[in-house]
N, C-alpha and C positions, 0 to 999 in steps of 0.2 A: 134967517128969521129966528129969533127968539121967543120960547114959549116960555111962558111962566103959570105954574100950578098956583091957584086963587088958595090963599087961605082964610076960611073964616074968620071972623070980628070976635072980638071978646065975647059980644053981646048974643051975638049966634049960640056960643059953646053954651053959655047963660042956660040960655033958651032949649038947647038942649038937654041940656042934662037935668033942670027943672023939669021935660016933658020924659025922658026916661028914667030917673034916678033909681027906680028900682031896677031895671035891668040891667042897669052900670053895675050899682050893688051886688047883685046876684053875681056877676061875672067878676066881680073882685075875691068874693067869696069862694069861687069853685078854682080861681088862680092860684088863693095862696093855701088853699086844701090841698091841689097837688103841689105844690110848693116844698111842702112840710111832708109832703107821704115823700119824696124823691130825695130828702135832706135823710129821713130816716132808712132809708135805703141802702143810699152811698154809705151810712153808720155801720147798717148792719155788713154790709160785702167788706168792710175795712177792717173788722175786727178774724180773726184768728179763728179758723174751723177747725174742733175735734173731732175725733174719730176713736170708736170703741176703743181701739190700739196706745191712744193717746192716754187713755185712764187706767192706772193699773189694777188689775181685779184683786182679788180675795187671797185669789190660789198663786197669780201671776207674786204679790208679795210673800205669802208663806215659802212659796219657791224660791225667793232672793234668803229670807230667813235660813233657811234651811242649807243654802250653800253656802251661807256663811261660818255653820256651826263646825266645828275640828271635827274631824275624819279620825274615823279610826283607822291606825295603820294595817290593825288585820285584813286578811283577804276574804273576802266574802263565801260563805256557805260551801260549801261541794254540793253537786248533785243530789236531791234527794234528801237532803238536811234542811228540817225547818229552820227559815229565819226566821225572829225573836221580833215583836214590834220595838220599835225606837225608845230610846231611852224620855219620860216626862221633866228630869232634871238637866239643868245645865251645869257646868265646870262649876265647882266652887261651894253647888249647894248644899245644904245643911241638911240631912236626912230626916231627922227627929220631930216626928209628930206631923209632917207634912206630907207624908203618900199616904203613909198607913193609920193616921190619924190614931195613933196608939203609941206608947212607951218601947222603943226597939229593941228586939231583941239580940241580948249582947250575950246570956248565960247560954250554956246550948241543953237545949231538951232534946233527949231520945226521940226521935219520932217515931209513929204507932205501922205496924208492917203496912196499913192500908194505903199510909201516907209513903211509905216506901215504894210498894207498887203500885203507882201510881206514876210516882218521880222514875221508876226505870222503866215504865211504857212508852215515858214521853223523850228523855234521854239517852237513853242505851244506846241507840244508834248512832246517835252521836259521841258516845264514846270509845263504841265499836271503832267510826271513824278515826279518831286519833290514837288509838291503839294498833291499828292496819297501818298509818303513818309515819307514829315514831318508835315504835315498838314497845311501846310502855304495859305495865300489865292492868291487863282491862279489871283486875279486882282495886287495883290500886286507885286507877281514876274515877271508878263509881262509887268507893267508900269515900274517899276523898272528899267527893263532889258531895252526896250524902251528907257525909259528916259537917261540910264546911257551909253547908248551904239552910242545916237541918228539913233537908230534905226539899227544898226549893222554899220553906218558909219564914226564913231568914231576914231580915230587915233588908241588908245588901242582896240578896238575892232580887225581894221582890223590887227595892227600886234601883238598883244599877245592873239586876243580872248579872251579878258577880257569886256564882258558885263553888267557891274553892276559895273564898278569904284572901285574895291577893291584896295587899297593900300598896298604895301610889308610893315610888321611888325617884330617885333623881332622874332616871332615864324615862320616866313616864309622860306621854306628852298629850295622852288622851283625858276622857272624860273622867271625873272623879266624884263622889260622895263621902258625905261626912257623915261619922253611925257615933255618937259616946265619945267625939273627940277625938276618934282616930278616922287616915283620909283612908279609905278604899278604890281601889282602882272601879270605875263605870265601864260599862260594855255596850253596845248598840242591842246585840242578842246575848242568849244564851253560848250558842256555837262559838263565840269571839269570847268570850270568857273562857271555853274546854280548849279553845288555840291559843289561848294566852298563857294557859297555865302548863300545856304539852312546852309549849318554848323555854316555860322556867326551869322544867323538871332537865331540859336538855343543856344548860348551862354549866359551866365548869364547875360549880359545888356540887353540884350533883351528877358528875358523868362518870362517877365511879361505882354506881347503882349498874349502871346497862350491864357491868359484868356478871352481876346477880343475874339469878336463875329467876325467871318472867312468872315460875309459879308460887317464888316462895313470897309470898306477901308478909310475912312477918320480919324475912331481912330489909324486906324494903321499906315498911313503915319506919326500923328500928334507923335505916341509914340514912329516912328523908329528917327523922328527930334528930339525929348526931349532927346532918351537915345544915340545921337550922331552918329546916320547913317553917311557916310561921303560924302560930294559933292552932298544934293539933299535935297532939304528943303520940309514941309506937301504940300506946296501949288505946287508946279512942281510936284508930283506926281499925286496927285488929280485931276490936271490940265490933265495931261496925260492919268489916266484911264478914265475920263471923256469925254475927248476928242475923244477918240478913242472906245469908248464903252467897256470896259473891266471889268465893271463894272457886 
């Protein structure tokens, strides 16, 4: 036996949809609203979720920045010796007029004993340090440092923490500043400038000094002028430990 499902007449559907047409409407209505909510759905799940991780912060880029910049080859602090904050310039830069927003100072002025002690409160120990290390004599590297730095107020002082006038050389592969058109070797701290400058004094022009006597600081000044120390003659340093008692 064969059943067959009756389907309404054209005339019926008519008839119907004439007697509910609002209710059809309504339910067309609420079909294609979820329709469109289920469209934007599958939109949003197909796109790509971040995660705090996924965005780089502030600190997270300073931190890339910063492993990028050259290393100093010196070795970090000894115990108990301040480190110096990081240098504001980068390789290359131009000194003048840009940290100390003034005319650099390239002549050297005496500085005044206040400003002296001051510069050996904060220092000394640090020179003590490399005096206990290389055996250098501690009047020699504090006048030095004094004289070359004028007392820590020095253009190179204050923006590369370079205390002792070092010049960038062929063998130099760190950071540098430019004072009046000549380059200056840059430093991270203070401490990496008095360990850059202990390394110089130990180099072949000058390891005919160690046989000097550690107290006479006037053969020492007279031998670091003969075998060409740079930017500081026997007589301005001698002048300066004398001056200041360093002696």
């Amino acid at each position: 036996m064969t059943y067959s499902i009756p389907f309404p007449s054209q005339e019926k559907w008519k008839a119907f949809f004439k007697r509910n047409w609002f209710y059809v409407a309504f339910v067309a209505l609420i079909f294609i609203s979820f329709w469109k909510k289920c469209r934007t759905t599958d939109k949003t799940q197909a796109q790509p979720s971040f995660t705090a991780t996924d965005v780089p912060t502030e600190r997270a880029a300073s931190s890339k920045k910063a492993a990028q910049k050259p290393k100093s080859t010196l070795a970090t602090p000894p115990k108990g010796v301040e480190k110096q904050t990081e240098l504001p310039l980068s390789i290359g830069a131009v000194a003048d007029n840009v940290f100390t927003k003034r005319k650099p100072i390239t002549d050297f002025v005496k500085p005044d004993p206040v400003a002296v002690k001051i510069y050996l409160e904060k220092y000394r120990s640090v020179a003590v340090q490399e005096h206990k290390k290389y055996g250098l004599p501690l009047s020699i590297l504090l006048g030095s440092a004094i004289r070359q730095s004028f007392a820590g107020k020095r253009d190179i002082a204050l923006m590369g923490n370079n205390h002792f006038g070092m010049l960038c050389t062929g063998d130099w592969v760190g950071l540098r500043v430019s004072v009046a058109g000549r380059c200056y070797r840059s430093y991270e701290s203070v401490w990496a400038s008095f360990r850059d400058h202990s390394l110089y004094l130990k180099q072949t022009q000058f390891a005919h000094l160690n046989k000097l006597n550690k107290t006479d600081y006037k053969m020492w000044a007279m031998g670091l002028e003969n075998a060409g120390y740079p930017e500081m003659t026997a007589s301005d340093l001698i002048d300066i430990i004398e001056t200041y008692h360093l002696n």
